[in-house]
PyMOL Python script that loads the backbone (N, CA, C, O; Angstrom):
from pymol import cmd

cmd.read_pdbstr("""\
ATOM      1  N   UNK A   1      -5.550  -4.689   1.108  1.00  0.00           N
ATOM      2  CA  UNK A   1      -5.728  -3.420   1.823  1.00  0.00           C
ATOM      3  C   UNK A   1      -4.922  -2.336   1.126  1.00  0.00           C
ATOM      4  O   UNK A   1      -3.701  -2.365   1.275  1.00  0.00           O
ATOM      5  N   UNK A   2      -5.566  -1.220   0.253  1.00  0.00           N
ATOM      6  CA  UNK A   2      -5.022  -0.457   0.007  1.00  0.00           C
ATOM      7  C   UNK A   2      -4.876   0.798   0.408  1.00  0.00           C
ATOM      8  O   UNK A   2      -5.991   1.241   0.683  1.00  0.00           O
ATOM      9  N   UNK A   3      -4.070   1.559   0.568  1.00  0.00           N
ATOM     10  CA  UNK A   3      -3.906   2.917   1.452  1.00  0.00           C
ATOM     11  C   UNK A   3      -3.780   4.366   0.649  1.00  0.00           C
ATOM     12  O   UNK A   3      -4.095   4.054  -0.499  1.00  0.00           O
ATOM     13  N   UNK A   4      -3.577   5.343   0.650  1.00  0.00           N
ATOM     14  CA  UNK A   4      -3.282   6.103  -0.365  1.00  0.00           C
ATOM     15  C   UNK A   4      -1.842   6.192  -0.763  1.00  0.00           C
ATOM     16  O   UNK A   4      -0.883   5.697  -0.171  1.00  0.00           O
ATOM     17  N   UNK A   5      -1.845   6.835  -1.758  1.00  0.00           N
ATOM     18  CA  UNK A   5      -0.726   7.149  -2.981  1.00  0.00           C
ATOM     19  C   UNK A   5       0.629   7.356  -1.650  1.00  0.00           C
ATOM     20  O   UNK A   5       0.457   8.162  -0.736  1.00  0.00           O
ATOM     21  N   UNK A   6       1.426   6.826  -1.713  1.00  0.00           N
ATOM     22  CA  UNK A   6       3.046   7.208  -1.007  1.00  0.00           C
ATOM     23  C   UNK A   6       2.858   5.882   0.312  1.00  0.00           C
ATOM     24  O   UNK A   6       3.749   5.223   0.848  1.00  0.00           O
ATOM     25  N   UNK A   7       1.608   5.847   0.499  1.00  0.00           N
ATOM     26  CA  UNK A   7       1.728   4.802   1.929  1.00  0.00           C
ATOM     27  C   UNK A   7       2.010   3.366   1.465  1.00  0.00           C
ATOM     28  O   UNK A   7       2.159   3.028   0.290  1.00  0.00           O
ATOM     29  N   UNK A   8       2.075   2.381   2.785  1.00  0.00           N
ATOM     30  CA  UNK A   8       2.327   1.297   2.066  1.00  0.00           C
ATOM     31  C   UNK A   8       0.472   0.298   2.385  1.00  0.00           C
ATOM     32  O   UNK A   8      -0.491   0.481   3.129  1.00  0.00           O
ATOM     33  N   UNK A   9       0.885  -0.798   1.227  1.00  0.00           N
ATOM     34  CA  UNK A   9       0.004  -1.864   1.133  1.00  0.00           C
ATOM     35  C   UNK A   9      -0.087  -2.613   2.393  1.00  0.00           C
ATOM     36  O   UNK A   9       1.067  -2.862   2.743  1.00  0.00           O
ATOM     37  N   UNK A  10      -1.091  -3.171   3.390  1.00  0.00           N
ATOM     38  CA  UNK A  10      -0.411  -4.379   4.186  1.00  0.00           C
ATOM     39  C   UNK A  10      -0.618  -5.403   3.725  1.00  0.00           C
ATOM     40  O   UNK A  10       0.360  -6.147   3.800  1.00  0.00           O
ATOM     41  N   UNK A  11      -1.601  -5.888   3.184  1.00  0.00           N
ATOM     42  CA  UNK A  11      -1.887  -7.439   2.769  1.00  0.00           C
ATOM     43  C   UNK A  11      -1.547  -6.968   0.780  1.00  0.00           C
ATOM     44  O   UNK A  11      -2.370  -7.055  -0.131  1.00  0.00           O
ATOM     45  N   UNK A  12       0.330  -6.364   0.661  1.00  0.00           N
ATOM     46  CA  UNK A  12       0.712  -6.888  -0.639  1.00  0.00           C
ATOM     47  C   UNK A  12       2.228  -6.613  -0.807  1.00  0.00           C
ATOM     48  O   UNK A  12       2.900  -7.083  -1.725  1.00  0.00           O
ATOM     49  N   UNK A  13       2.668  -5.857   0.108  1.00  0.00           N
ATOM     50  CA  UNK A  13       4.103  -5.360  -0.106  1.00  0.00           C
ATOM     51  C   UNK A  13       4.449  -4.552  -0.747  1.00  0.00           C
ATOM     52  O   UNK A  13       5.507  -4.804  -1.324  1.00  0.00           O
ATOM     53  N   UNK A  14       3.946  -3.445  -0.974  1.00  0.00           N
ATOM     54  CA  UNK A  14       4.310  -2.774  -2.037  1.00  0.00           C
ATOM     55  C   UNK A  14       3.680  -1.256  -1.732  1.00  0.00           C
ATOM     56  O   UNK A  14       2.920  -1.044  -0.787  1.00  0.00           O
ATOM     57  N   UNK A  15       4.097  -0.276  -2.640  1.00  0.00           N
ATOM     58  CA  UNK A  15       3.489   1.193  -2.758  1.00  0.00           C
ATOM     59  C   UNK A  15       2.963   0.924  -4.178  1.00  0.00           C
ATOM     60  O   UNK A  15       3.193   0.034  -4.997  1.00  0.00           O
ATOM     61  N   UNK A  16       1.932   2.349  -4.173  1.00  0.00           N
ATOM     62  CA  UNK A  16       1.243   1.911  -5.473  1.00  0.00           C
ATOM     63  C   UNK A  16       1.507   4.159  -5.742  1.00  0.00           C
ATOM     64  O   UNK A  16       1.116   4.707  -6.773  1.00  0.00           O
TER      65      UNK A  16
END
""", "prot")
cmd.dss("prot")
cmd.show_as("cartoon", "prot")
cmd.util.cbc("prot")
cmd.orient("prot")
């Protein structure tokens, strides 16, 4: 599940 730029991931841990 990816979210936009600054939010977070839920299914990875991380910001992208």
């Amino acid at each position: 599940t990816e979210t936009t730029e600054g939010d977070f991931i839920a299914e990875g841990g991380g910001v992208r």
